[in-house]
C-alpha positions in Angstrom: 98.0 127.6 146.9 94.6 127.4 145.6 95.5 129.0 142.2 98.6 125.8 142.4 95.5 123.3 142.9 93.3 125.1 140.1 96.6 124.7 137.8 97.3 121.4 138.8 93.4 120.3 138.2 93.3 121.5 135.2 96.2 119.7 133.8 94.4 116.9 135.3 91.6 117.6 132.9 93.7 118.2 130.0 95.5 115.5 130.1 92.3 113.5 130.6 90.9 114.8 127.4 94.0 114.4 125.2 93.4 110.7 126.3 89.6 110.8 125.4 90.6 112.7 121.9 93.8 110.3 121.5 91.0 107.2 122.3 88.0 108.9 120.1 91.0 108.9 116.6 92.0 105.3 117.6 88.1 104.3 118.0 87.1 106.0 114.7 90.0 104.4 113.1 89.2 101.1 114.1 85.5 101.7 112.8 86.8 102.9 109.8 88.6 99.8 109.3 85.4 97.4 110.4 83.7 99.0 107.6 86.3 98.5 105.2 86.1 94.9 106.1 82.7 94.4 105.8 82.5 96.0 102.3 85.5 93.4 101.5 83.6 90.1 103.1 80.4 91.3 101.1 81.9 91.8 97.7 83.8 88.2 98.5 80.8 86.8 99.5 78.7 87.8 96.3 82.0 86.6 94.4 81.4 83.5 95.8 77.6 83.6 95.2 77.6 85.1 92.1 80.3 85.9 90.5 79.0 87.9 87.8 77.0 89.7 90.3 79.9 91.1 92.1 81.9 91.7 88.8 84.5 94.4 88.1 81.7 96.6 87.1 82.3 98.8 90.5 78.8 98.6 91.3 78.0 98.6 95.3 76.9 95.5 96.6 73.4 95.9 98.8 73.5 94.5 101.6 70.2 92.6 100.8 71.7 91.1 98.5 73.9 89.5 100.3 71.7 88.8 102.6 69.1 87.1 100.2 72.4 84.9 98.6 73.2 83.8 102.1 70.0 82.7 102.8 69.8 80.8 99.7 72.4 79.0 100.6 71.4 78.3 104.1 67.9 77.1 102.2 69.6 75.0 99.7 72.0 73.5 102.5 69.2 72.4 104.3 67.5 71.1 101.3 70.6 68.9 100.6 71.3 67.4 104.2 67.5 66.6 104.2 68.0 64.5 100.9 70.9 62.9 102.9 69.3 61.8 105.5 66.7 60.1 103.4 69.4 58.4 101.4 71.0 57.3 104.0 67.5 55.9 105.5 66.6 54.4 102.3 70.8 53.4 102.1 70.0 51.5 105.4 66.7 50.4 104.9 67.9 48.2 101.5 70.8 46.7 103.3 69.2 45.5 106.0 66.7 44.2 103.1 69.6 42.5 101.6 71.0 40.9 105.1 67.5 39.1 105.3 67.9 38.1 101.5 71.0 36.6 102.7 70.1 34.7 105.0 67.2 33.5 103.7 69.3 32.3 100.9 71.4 30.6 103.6 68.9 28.7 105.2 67.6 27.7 101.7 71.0 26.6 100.9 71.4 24.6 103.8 67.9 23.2 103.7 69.1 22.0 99.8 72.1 21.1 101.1 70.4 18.6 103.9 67.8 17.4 101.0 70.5 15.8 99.2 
């Protein structure tokens, strides 16, 4: 009986590491495949950035690279909704110019218009 539980166990145990091996292939093929996607985003990436710089010469893309074209962007992003923003002030800032031109032509208006 004990030899049947020893048996038993350890077809227990073998089973269990089929499972872990089975789970360790399906883990390393889903890195594999993470890696593969991350090589892709970066070459698209530099494409986008830089198309010359990510041209069909082969050539691996660093990392830092991308990293410094990303950040770029992010700078020049920023740079651009800050230049917005004082448009858009100085936008504001002539039309409420204009709505007191317009009524002070209005009241002159009138005031001509009363003179006569």
């Amino acid at each position: 009986q004990v030899e049947e539980e020893l048996e038993a166990a350890c077809a227990r145990q073998a089973g269990q590491l089929r499972e872990m091996g089975r789970r360790e292939r399906l883990l390393r093929a889903d890195l594999r495949r993470a890696g593969e996607q991350l090589e892709s985003f970066k070459t698209q990436v530099m494409q986008v950035c830089s198309p010359s710089a990510a041209g069909s010469t082969g050539k691996s893309i660093m990392e830092q690279q991308v990293i410094e074209k990303v950040r770029q962007i992010c700078d020049e992003n920023q740079q651009s909704h800050e230049r917005e923003k004082r448009l858009q002030d100085e936008l504001s800032s002539r039309l409420t110019k204009e709505k007191e031109v317009s009524a002070n032509i209005e009241v002159l208006k009138n005031s001509l218009w009363e003179l006569q």
